[in-house]
N, CA and C atoms as an extended XYZ file, in Angstrom:
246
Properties=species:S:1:pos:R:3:atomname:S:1:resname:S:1:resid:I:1 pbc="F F F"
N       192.661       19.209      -21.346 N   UNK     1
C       194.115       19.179      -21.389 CA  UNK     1
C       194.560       19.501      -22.814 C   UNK     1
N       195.165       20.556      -22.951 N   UNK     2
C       196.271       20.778      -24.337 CA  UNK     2
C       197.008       19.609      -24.208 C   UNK     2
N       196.809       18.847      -25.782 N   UNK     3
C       198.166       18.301      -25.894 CA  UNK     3
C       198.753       18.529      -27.204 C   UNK     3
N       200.027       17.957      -27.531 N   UNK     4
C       201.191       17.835      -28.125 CA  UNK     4
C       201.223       19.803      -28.338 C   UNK     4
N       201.342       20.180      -27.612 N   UNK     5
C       201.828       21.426      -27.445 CA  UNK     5
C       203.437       21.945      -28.229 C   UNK     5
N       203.718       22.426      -29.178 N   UNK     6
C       204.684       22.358      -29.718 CA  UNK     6
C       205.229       24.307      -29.850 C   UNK     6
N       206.278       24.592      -28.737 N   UNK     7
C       206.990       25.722      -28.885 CA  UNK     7
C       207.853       26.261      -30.022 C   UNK     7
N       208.303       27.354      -30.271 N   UNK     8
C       209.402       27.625      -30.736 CA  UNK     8
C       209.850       29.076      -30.280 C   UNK     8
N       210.798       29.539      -30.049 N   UNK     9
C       211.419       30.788      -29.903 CA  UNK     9
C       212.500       31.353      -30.449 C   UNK     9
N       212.434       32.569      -30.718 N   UNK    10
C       213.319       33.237      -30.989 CA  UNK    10
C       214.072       34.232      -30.122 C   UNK    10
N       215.170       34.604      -29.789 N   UNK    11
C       215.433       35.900      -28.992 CA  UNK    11
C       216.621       37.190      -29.830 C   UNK    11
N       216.237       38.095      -29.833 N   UNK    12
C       216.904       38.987      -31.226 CA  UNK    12
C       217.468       40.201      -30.348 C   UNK    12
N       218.794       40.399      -30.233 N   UNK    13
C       219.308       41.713      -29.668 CA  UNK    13
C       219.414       42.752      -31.037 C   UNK    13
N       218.626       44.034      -30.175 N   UNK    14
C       218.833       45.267      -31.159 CA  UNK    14
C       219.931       46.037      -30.779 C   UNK    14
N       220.788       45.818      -29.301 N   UNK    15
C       221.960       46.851      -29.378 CA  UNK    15
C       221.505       47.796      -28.292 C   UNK    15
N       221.967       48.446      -28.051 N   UNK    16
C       221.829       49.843      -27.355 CA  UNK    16
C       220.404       50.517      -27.161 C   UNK    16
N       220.199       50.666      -28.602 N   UNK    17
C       219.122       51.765      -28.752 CA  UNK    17
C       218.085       51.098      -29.882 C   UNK    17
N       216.612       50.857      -29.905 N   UNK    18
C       216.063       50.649      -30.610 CA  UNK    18
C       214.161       50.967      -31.089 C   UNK    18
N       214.637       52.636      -30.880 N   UNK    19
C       213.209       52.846      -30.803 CA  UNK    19
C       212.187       52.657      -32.178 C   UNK    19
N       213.118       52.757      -33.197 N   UNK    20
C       212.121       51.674      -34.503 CA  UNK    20
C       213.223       50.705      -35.092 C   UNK    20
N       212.457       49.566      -34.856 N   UNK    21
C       213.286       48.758      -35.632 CA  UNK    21
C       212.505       47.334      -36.655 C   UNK    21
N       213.129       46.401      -37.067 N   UNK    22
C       212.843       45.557      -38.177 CA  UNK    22
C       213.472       44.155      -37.427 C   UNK    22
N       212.234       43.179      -36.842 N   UNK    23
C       213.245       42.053      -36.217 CA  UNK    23
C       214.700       41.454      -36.634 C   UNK    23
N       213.700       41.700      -38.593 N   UNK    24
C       214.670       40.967      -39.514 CA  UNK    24
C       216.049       41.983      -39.136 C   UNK    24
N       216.195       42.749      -39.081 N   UNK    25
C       217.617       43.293      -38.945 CA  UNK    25
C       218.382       43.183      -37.686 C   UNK    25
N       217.375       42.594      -36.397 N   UNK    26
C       218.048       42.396      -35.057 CA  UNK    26
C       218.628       41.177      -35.154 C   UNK    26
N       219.790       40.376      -34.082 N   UNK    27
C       220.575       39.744      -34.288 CA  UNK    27
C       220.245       38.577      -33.421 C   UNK    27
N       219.950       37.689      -33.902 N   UNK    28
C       219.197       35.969      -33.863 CA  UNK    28
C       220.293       35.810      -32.508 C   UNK    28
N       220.443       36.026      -31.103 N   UNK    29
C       221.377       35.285      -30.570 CA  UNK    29
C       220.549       34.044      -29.501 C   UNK    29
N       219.589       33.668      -29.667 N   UNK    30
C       219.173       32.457      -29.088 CA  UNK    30
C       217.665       32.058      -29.894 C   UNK    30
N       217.706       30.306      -29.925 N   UNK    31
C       216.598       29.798      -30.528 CA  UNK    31
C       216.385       28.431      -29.929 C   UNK    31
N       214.961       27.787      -29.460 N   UNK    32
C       214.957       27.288      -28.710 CA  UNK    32
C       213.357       26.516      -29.726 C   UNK    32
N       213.437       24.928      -29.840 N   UNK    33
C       211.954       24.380      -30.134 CA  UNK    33
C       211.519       23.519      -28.635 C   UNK    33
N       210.585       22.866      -28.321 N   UNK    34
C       210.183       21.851      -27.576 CA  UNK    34
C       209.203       21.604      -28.141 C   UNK    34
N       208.713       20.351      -28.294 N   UNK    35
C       207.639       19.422      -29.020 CA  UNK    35
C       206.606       18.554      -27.578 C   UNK    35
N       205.833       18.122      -28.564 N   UNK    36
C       204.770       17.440      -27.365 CA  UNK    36
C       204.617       17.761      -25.975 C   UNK    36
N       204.581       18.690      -25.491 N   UNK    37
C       204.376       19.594      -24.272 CA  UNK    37
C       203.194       19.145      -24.173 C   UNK    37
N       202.764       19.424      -22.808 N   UNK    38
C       201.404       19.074      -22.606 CA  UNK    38
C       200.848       20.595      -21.198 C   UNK    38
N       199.861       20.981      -21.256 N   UNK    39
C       199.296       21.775      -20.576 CA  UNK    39
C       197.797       22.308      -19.849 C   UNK    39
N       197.425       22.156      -18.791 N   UNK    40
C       196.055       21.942      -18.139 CA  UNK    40
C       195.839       23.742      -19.050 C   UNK    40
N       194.327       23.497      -19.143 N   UNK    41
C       193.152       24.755      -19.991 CA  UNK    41
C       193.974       25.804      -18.722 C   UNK    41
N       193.643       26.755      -19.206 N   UNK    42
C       193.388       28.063      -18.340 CA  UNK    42
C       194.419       28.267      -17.033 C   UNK    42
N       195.783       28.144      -17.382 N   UNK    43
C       196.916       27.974      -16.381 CA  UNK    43
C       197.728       28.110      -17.284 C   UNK    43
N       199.255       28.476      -17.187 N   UNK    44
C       200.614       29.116      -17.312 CA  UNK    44
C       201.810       28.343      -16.892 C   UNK    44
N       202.593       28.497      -17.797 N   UNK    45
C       204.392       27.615      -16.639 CA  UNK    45
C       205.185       28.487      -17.560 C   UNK    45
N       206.346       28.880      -16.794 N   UNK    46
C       207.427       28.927      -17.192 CA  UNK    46
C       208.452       28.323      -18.163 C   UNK    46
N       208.435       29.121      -19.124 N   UNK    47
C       209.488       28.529      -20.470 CA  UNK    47
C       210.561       28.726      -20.503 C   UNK    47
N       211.124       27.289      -20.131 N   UNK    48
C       212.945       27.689      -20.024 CA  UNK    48
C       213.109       27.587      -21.016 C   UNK    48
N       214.362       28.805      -21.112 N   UNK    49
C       215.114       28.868      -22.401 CA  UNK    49
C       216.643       28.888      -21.908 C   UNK    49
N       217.298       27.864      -22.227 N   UNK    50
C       219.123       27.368      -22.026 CA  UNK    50
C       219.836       28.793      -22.812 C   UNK    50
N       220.407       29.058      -21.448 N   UNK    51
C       221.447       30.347      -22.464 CA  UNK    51
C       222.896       29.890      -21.508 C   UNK    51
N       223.066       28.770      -21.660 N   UNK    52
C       224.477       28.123      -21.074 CA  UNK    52
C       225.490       29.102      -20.210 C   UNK    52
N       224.944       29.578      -19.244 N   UNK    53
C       225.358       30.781      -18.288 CA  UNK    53
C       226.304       31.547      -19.021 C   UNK    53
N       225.714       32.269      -20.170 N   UNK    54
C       226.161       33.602      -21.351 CA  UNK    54
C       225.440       34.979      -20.484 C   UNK    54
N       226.301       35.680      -20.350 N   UNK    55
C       225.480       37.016      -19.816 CA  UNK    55
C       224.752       37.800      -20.685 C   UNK    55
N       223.699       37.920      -20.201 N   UNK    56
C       223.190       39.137      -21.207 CA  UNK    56
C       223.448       40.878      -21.784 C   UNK    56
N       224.121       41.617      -22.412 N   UNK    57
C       224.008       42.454      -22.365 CA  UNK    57
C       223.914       43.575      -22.242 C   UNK    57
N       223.573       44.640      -21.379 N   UNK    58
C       222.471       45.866      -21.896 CA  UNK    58
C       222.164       45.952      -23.068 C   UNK    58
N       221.121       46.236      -23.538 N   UNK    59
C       220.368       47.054      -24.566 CA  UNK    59
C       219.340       46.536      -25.062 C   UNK    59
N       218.543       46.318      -26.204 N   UNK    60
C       217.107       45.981      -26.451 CA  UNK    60
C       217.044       44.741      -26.767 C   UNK    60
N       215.879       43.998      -26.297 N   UNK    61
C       216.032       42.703      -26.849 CA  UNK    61
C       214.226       42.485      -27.135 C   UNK    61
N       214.191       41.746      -28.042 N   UNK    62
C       212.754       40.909      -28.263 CA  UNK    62
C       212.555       39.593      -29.058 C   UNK    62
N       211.661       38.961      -27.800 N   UNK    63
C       211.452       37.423      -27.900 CA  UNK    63
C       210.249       37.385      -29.172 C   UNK    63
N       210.442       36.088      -29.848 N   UNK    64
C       209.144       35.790      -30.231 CA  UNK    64
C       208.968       34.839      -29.963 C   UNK    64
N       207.803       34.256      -29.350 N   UNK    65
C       207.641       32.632      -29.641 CA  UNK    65
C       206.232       32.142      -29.954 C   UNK    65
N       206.275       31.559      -31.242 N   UNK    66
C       205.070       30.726      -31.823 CA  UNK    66
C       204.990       29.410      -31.197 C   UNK    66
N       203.586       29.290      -31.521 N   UNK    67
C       203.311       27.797      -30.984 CA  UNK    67
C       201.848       26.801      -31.640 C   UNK    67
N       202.064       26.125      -31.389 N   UNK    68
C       200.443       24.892      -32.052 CA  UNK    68
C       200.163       23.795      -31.578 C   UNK    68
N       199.058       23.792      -31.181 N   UNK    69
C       198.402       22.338      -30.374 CA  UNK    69
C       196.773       22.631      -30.578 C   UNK    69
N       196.440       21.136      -30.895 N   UNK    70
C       195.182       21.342      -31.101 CA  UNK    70
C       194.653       21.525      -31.963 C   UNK    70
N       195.231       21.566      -33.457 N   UNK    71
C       194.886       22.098      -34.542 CA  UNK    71
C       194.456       23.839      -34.750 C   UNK    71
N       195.179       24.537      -33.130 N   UNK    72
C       195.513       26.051      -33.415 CA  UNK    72
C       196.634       26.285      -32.734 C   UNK    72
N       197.045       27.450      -34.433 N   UNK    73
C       198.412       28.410      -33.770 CA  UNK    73
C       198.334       29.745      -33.452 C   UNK    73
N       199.653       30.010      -32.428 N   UNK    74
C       199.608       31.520      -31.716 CA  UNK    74
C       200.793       31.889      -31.868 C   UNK    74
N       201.195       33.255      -31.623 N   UNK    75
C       202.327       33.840      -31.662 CA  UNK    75
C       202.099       34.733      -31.169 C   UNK    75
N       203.537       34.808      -30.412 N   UNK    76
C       203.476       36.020      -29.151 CA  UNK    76
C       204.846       36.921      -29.214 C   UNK    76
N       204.892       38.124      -28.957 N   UNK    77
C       206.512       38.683      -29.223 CA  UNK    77
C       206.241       40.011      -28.315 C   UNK    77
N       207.632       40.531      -27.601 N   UNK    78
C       207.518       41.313      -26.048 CA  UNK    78
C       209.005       42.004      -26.238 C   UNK    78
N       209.148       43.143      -26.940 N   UNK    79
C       209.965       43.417      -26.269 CA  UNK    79
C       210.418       43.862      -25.037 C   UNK    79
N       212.031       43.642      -24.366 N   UNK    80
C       212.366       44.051      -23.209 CA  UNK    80
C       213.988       44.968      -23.434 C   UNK    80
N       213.940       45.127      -22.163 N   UNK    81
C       215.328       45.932      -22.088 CA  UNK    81
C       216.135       45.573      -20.599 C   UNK    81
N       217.345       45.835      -21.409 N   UNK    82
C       218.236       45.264      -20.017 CA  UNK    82
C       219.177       46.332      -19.813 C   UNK    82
């Protein structure tokens, strides 16, 4: 069992169009921590992230979200498009 599993996320709109870009210059519109999570080895769940029924968009967006449990950290980042 993973424990004290500790999230964080970021979500960054680039706008319209973003075939090179710099996170640092995309625009921070959601951030989300959760602490002491807990999670069975070798299995997956769904990470809610509260966007207080705000619509999203069109145009580029990319998540990052770091994390640490266990005395190791990961980081993961995806952009998408809407």
């Amino acid at each position: 069992m993973v424990q004290n599993l500790n999230l964080s996320s970021k979500i960054y709109y680039h706008g319209e169009v973003a075939e090179i870009y710099d996170i640092e210059n995309g625009k921070i519109i959601n951030e989300m921590t959760k602490s002491n999570l807990k999670m069975a080895p070798n299995s997956n769940f769904n990470l809610e992230i509260n966007w207080d029924n705000e619509p999203f968009k069109s145009g580029i967006y990319v998540i990052e979200i770091e994390g640490d449990a266990d005395g190791e950290s990961f980081n993961w980042s995806k952009e998408f498009k809407i």
